[in-house]
N, C-alpha and C positions, 0 to 999 in steps of 0.2 A: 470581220469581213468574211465572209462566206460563200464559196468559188463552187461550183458543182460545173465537173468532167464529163464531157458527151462520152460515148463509147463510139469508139470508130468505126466497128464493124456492124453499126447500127443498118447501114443500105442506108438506099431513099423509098419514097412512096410510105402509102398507110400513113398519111398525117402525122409521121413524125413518130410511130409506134415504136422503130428500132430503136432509138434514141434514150439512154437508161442513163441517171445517175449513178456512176460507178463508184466515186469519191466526193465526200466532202471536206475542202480546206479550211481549216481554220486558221485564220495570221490573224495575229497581233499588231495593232502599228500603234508605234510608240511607248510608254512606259506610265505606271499610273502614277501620279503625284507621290512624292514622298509619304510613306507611311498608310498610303491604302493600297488596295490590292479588288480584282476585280471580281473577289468576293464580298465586298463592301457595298457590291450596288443593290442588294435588298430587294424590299418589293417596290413594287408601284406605288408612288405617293401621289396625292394631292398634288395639281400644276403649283401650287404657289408654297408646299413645302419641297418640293423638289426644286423648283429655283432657288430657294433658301439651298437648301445642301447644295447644288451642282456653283451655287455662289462660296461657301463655304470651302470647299474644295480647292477651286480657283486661286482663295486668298491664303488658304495652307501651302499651298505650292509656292506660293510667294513670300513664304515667311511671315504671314499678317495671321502670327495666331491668335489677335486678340480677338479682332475682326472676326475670326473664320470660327470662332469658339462663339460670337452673339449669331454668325448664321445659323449654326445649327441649333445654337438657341431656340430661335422662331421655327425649325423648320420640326422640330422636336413639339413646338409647339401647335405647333399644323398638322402634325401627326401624330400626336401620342402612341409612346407601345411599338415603337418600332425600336431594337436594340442596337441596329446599326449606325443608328443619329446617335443615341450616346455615345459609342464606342466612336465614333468621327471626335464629340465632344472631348470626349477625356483625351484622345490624339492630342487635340489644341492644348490642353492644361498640362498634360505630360511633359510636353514642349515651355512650356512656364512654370512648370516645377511647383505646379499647385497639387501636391500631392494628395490632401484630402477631397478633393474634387475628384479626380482620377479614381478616387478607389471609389467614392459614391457613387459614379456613372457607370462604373465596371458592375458594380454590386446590382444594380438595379439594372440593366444590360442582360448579365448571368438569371437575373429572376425571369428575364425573357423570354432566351434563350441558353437554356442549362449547356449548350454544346458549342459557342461561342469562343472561338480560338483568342481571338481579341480581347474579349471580358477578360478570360483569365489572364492573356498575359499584360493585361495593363492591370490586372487587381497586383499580380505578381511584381509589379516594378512599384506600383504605390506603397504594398507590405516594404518591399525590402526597402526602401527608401525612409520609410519611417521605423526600421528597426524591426521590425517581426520578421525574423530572416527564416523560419521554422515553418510560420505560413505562406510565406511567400514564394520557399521552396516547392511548398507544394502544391501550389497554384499556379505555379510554372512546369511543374510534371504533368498537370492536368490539359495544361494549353499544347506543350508540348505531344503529348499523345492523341491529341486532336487532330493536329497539324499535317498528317502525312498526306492529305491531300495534295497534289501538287500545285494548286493553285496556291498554295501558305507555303508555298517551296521559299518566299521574299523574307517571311515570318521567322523560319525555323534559325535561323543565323542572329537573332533578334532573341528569341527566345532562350537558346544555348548558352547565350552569353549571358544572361539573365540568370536562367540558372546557374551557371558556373560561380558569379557572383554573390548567389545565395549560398553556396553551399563554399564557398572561402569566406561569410562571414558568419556562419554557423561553427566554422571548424575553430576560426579566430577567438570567437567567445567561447566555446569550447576549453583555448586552450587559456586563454587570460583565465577562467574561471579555477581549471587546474592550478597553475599556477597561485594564484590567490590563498587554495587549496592547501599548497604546501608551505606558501608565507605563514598560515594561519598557525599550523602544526608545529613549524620550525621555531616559533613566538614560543608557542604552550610547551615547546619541550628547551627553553629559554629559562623559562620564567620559572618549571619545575626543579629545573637546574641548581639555581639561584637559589629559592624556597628552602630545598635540600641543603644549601650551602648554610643557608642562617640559622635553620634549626638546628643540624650536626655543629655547629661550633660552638657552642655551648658547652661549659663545662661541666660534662658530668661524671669526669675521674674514676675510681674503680677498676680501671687496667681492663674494665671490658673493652674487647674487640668491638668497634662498628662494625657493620654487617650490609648487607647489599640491602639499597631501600629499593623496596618492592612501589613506592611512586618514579624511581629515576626507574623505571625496569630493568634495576640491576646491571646498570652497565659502570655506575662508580662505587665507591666506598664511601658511607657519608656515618653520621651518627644521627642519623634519624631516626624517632622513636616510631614512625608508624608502621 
């Protein structure tokens, strides 16, 4: 809604000449549906794909994401090439945990529009969801960095957390793979142990000294010939 202020000290007479826009208000009434923002309204569509979407909307707000996913279906389909009816789309599947839908709509969204705060962060939630926590991260830095607009002011708490979740299950593989790391090691220096053990007992008499085997690196006394 949009309020324009007389100035007071306009006078009278002259048809209204004193009379000057000194502010424009901008309010907000009410809140947008779950999960869109009033960067979401795009351009100007087709009467009968914009019913399709402003239908689609309706039934997101209402938890009918199956419904609200074939609206924009059709409305997708009445408008080819618009990025924000995908990104509406993958909303829906996101919400149904169809992950590979979600990244296909993000993906083709992003080919759109390369600057797409939404692409990326629903490409971001479909990676990390199917385990690519490395690209995922970084598809949520990019959406992230997008975002400072104030209108994605709804987004950024969305996004944060997304990343935060990428990057504790980067560190998590990170650190299981270390570990794994030193299981490996701790086997092979097990097993050379051992090796050492079977070879030195042998008897090969002669009053020679064993000597430090340069495979245990020298940390026991064995009789190994190598």
């Amino acid at each position: 809604r949009v309020e324009k202020k007389k100035n007071p000290g306009g006078g009278g007479g002259g048809g209204g000449r004193g009379e000057q826009a000194r502010t424009v208000c901008l309010r907000r009434r009410g809140r947008p549906p779950p999960g869109f923002s009033p960067a979401d309204n795009g351009p100007k569509l087709a009467p009968e794909a914009q019913r399709e979407r402003d239908r689609g909307k309706a039934l997101f707000s209402e938890g009918k994401w199956e419904e609200a996913a074939g609206a924009f279906s059709r409305a997708i389909a009445g408008a080819p090439g618009v990025h924000v009816l995908l990104t509406n789309r993958a909303l829906c599947n996101q919400r149904m945990e169809r992950w590979g839908d979600v990244e296909r709509d993000a993906r083709e969204a992003m080919s759109l529009c390369s600057s797409s705060v939404k692409a990326h962060y629903l490409l971001g939630k479909a990676l990390l969801e199917g385990g690519k926590h490395q690209e995922a991260r970084e598809a949520l830095l990019k959406s992230l960095s997008l975002s400072s607009s104030p209108e994605f002011k709804s987004y950024r708490l969305s996004i944060e957390e997304a990343l935060y979740m990428s990057r504790r299950k980067i560190f998590e593989k990170e650190e299981e793979e270390e570990e794994e790391k030193r299981e490996r090691l701790r086997m092979d220096l097990v097993n050379l142990a051992e090796r050492c053990e079977r070879e030195g007992g042998g008897g090969g008499g002669g009053g020679t000294r064993s000597r430090p085997c340069p495979t245990c690196t020298g940390r026991r006394w064995c009789g190994c010939r190598t």
